[in-house]
N, C-alpha and C positions, 0 to 999 in steps of 0.2 A: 087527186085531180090536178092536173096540169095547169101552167099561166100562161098568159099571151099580152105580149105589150101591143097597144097598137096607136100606130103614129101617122100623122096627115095631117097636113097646115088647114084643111078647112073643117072647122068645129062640124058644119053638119053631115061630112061623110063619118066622121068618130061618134057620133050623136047615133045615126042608123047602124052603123055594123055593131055598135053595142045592145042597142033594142030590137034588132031583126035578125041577129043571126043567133041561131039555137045550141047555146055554148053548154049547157048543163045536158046536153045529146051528149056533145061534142066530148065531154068530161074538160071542160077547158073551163077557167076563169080569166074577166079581164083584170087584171092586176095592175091595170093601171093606161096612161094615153099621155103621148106629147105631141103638140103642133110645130117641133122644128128635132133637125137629126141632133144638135147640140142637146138638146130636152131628153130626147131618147137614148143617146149615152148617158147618161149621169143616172137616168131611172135605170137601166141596165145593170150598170156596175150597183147600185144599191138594192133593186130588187130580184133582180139573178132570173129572170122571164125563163121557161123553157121556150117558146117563141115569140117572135116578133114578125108583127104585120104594117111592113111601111111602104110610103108613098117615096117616089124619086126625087122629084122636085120641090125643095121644101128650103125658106130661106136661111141663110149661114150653113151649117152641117147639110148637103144632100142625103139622099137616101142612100146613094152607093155609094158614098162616102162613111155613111154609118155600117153597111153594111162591111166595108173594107175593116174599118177600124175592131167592131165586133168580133169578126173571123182571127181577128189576131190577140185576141185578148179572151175572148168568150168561145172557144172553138166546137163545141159542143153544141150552141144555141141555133134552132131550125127556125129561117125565116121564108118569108114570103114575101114579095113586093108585089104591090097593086097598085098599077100606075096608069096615067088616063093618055101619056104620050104611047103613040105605037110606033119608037124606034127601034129597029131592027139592035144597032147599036148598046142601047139600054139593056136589051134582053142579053146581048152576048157577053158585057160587063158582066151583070148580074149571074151569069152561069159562071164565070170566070172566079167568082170569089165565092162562089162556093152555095148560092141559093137554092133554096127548095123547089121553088114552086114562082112562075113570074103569071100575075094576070093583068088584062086588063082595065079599066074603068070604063064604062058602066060594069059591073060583073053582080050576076046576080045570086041570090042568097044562098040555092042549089049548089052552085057554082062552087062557090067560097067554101059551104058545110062540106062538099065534094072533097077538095084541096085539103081542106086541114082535115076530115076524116081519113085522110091516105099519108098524113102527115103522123098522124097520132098513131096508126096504125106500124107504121113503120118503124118511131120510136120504140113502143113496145117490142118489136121483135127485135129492136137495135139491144133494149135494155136485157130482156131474155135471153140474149147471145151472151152477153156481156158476166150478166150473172150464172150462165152455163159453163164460160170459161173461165170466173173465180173460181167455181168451185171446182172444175177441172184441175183447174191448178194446187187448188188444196190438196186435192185428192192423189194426183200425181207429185206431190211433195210428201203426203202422209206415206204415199207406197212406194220412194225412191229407193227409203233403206230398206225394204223386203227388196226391190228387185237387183239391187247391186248384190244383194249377200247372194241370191242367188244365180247370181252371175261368177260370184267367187266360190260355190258350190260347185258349179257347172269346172270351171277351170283347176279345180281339186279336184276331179273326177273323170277330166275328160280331157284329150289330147287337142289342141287348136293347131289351125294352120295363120297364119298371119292373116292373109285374108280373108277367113270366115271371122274375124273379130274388126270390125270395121273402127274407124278412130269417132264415127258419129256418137256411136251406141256408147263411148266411154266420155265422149263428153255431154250423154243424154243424163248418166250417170255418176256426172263430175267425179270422176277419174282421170287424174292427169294421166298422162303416156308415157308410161316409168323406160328407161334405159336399163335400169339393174332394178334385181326384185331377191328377197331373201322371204322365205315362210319360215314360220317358227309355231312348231305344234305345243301344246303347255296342257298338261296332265294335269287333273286333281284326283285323289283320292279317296275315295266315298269310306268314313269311317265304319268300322264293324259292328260299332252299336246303334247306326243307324241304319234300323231292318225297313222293311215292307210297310211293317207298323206305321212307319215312322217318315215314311216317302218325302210329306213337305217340308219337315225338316230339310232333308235335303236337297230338294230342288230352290229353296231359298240359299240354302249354301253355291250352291251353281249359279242362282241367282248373283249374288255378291261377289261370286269369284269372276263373272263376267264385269260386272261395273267396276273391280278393281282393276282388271284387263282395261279397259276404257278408260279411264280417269290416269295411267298410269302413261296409255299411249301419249294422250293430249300431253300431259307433263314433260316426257323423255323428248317427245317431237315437239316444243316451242322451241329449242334449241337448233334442230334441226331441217330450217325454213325448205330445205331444198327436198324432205322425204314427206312422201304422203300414207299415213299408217289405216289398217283396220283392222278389227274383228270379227271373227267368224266363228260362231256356236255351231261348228263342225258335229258334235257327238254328245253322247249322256254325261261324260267325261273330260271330253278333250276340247278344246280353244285353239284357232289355229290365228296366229298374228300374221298380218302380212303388212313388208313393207315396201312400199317403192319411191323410187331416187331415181329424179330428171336427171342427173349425172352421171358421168360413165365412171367414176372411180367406188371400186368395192370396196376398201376399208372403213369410208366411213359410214357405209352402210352396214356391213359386216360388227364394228364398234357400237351403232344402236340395236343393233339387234342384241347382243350381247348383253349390252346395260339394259335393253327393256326387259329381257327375260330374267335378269338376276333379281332384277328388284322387285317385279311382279310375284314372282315364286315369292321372295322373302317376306312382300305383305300380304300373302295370301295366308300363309300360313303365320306371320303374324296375330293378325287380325280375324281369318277364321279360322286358324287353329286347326286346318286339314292339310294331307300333302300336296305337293304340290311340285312339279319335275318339269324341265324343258326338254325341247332338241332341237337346236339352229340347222335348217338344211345348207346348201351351198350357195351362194351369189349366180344368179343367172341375168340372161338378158334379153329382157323382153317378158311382159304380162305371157304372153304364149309358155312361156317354160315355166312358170309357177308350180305345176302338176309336178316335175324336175325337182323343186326347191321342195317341196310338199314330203314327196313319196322318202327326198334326204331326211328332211326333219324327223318323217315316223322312225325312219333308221337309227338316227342318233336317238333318238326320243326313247328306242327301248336299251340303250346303252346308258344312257341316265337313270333310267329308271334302276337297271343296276349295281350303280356309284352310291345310290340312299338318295332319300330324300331330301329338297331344293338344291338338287344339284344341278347344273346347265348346263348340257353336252354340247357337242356340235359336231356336225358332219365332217369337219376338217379333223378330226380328233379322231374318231371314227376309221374313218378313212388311213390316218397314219399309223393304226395300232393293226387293219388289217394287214398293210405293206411287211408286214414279218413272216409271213408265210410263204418264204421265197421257196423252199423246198418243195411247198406242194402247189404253187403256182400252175405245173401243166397241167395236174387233176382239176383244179381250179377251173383252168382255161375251157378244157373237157367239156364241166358242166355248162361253161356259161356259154359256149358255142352252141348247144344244144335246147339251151332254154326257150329260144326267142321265135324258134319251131312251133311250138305248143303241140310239137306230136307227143303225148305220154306216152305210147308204145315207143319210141326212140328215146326219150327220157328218161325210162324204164330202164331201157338195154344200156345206157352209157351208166349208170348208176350201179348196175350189175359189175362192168369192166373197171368202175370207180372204185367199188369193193373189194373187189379181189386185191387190185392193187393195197389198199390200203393193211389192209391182211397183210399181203407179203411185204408192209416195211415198216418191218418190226426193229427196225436199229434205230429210229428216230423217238426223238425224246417228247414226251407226254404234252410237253409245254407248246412245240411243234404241232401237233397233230391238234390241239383243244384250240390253237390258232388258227388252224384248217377249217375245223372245225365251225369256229364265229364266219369266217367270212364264206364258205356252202351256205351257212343256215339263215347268213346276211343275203344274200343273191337272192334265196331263194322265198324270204319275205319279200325283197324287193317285187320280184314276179308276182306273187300272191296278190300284194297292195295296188298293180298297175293292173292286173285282170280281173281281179274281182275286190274293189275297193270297197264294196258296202256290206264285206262279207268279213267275220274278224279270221282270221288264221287257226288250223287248227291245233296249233304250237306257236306260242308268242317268242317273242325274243326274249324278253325279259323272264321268262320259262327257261328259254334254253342257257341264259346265263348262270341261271341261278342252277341249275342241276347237272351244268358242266365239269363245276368242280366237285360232284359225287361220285365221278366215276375214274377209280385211280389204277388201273391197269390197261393198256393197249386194247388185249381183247376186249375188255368191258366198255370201255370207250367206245371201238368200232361196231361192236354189236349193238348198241343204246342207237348210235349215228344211221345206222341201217335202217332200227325200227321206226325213226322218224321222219327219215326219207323216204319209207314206203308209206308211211302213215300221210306223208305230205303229197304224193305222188294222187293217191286215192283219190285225196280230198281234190284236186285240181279236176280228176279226170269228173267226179262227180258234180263240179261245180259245172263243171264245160259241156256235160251232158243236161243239166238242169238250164243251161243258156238254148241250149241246140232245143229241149223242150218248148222253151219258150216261142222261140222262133217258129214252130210249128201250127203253135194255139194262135199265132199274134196270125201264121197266114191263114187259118179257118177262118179265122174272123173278116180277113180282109175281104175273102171267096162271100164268104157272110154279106158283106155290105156290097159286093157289087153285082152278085147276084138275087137277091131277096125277094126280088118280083117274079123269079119265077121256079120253077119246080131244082128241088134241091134234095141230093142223095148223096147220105155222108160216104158211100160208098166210091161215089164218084169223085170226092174232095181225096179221100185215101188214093186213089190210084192215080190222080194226081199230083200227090204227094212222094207217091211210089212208098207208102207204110204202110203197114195192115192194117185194117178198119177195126180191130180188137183194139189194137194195141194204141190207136190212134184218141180210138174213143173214152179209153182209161187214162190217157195222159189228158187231155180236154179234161175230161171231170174233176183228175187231180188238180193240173195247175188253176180252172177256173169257178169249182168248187160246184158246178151243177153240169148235167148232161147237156148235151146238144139239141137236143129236139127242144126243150128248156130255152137257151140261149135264144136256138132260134128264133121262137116264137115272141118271146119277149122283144126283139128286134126288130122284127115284124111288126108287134104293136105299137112298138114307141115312133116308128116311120108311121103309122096309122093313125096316131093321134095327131100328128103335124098336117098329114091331109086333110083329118075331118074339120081341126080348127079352122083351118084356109077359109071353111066356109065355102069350098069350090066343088065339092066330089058326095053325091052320094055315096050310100053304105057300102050296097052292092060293089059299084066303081072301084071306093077304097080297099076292097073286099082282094079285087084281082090287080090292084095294082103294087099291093107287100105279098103275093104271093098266093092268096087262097083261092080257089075254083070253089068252094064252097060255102056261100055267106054265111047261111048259119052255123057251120062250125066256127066259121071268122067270128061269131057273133059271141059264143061260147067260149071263146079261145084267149077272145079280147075283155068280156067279166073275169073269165079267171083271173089275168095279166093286172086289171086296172081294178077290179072292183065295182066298175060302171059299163054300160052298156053301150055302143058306140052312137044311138042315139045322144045320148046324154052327152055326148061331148062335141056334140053340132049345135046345142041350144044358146 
């Protein structure tokens, strides 16, 4: 229940608006009455009224005098003045500093119950706002760090243009607007004795290997006011640091990166006693190249992995141990001209002319060629990780490091190099055709949703497709795990139940507006689908 002070120099207008007006309706108490504005400030400040109902003219403090004073002090509190002068003046004051409601005297009890029920009505919706946007705001504070990780998901994954990333969204997301940006991917290693058995084990160790990533960042970065750090639970395995620097100079962001990765690996394994590996990618510029600094780190990352365990690569490191392959530099060149095509039938051919040469140069020394060798099989992870990033490779790097040096003859070497580059070549064209699949199922569906209301032949979706309706129909089942007549229908019904809830559409009606000419099969169609019968979901 609500208060209401109420104030007027003559006792018996206070006298009747306390015994005639219907306050326990109203949900109002009177909490109190003064016969001057001086009286009604001092009750105000000690008894905190939700409103006040005063007179103008009243001696020492007026009424718009109190009323001035209140709005500066009390800004919250909804008054009313009931005044028996009918100055135009009075009333214009009184809007000016901010009042509810200006009436008359005589005013009668209708009247007044009128006024303050439109009064109380309003606060409530004022307070209901109010309390909708606390908890808003709770709620959009509870889901800030889901949405920024997934926003540094999205930029691990996806290529930006500067202005599809607007400066709003990163201060929605209190993200400063880095200048330079470094990723740093950080491996841990799931020991051998912990099986299937034994799962929560180690997702508690993932557990901890992430909070010592966090507690390590906060540490490394009070030093460095000017860099803004996070983490991101990238994978089963892997943690990806990113940091960014209002600044343009790269060393000393380059410097924390380095010292957060060394120390983090070494308490990890510390403290829980698993491995644990980096990879610094390169200094870029600008949030938009992240994906750049990302795709470096995985590169270095399986070059560490390499070196042993807590060891901390970097794509600078990387990158200088490729630069020895000057000899084979134009086969090099060869392939990476060809890559960015994504024709495999021409990636193919140039790997054939890459072969042969490699065969005929036979004068060059083992050490030459295994250096060749790293940066082919570096290129061509990099392509892997930027076209199909949620897909693991079907040869790791840290694979091909490690059984690089089992192969101690030219032939043996080139012939191993062959089997992997076709084995790599497969998997891309496979990948590219299971994307091209997709593509197909995502536009049945689209055909799905824009034509649903009326007759529909998959026959006709195929030749608009320009694929054979065999062929088309088995990849649908494959990728979406049921037939099409299936899909459909359930599509149909789910569109069917949002009509019949409306409350707008007979059965019939809904019957031919998702497609069927037949109700009672629509009737039949839509039990199987829902379980109820589309009466049932009008009631």
């Amino acid at each position: 229940m609500r208060s209401i002070l109420l104030v007027d120099d003559e006792p018996h207008i206070l006298e009747a608006l306390q015994h005639h007006i219907g306050w326990a309706g109203l949900n109002l108490r009177v909490i109190g009455t003064a016969v001057s504005g001086t009286e009604a400030y001092k009750l105000c400040r000690e008894l905190r009224p939700d409103l006040v109902m005063t007179d103008v003219y009243m001696p020492g403090m007026s009424g718009l005098e109190l009323v001035q004073q209140l709005r500066a002090e009390l800004p919250d509190i909804r008054i009313v003045i009931l005044s028996g002068f009918e100055e135009f003046e009075n009333a214009r004051q009184a809007m000016r500093y901010g009042v509810d409601h200006f009436l008359l005297k005589p005013a009668g009890v209708k009247e007044i119950e009128a006024v303050l029920g439109e009064i109380m009505q309003d606060m409530d919706v004022a307070e209901q706002k109010k309390r909708l946007e606390e908890r808003y705001k709770r709620e959009v504070d509870r889901m800030l760090p889901y949405l920024r990780e997934k926003l540094f998901y999205e930029l691990l994954t996806t290529r930006y243009q500067q202005d599809e990333l607007p400066n709003e969204r990163l201060e929605y997301l209190e993200i400063e607007k880095p200048r330079r940006i470094v990723a740093v991917s950080l491996r841990i290693t799931r020991p051998a004795f912990l099986t299937k058995l034994r799962e929560r084990d180690w997702q508690l160790l993932r557990f901890g290997a992430g909070n010592i990533a966090e507690e390590m960042l906060r540490d490394e970065l009070s030093g460095w006011p000017e860099i803004q750090g996070f983490v991101i639970d990238y994978s089963e395995n892997v943690l990806v640091l990113l940091l960014f620097q209002r600044e343009e100079a790269d060393e000393p962001l380059y410097r924390a990166a380095e010292a957060l990765s060394r120390k983090t690996t070494e308490k990890i394994m510390t403290y829980l006693k698993i491995e644990a590996i980096a990879g610094i990618g390169s200094i870029r510029s600008g949030i938009c190249e992240v994906i750049d600094s990302y795709l470096e780190s995985r590169e270095a990352l399986e070059a560490a992995e390499f070196q042993g365990a807590a060891r901390v690569y970097s794509y600078r490191e990387w990158s200088q141990l490729q630069s020895s392959a000057d000899s084979y530099t134009p086969l090099l060149k060869m392939w990476n001209d060809v890559l960015p095509g994504k024709d495999m039938d021409k990636v193919e051919g140039k790997w054939a002319a890459i072969h042969a040469e490699l065969q005929a140069k036979t004068q060059t020394t083992l050490t030459e060629l295994q250096t060749f060798g790293v940066g082919l099989w570096s290129s061509m992870i990099l392509f892997w990780n930027e076209q199909f990033p949620l897909t693991p490779p079907p040869y790791t790097m840290s694979q091909f490091l490690q059984d690089i040096h089992t192969r101690y003859t030219h032939n043996e070497f080139v012939k191993w190099l062959d089997e992997l580059v076709n084995m790599w070549i497969q998997g891309c064209i496979k990948e590219f055709m299971g994307r091209k699949s997709n593509r197909l199922v995502e536009k049945i569906k689209e055909y799905v949703e824009m034509n649903y209301d009326q007759e529909i032949s998959f026959a006709a979706i195929s030749k608009e497709l320009y694929v054979h309706p065999k062929y088309l129909s088995q990849l649908f089942k494959r990728v979406t795990g049921e037939n099409f007549v299936n899909y459909l229908n359930r599509f149909r019904i789910r569109k069917a139940v949002e009509y019949l809830q409306s409350g707008q559409h007979m059965v019939y009606e809904v019957s031919e507006m998702v497609g069927f000419n037949n109700p009672a099969y629509f009737s039949q169609v839509f039990k199987i689908v829902t379980g109820k019968s589309p009466s049932e979901y009008m009631r």
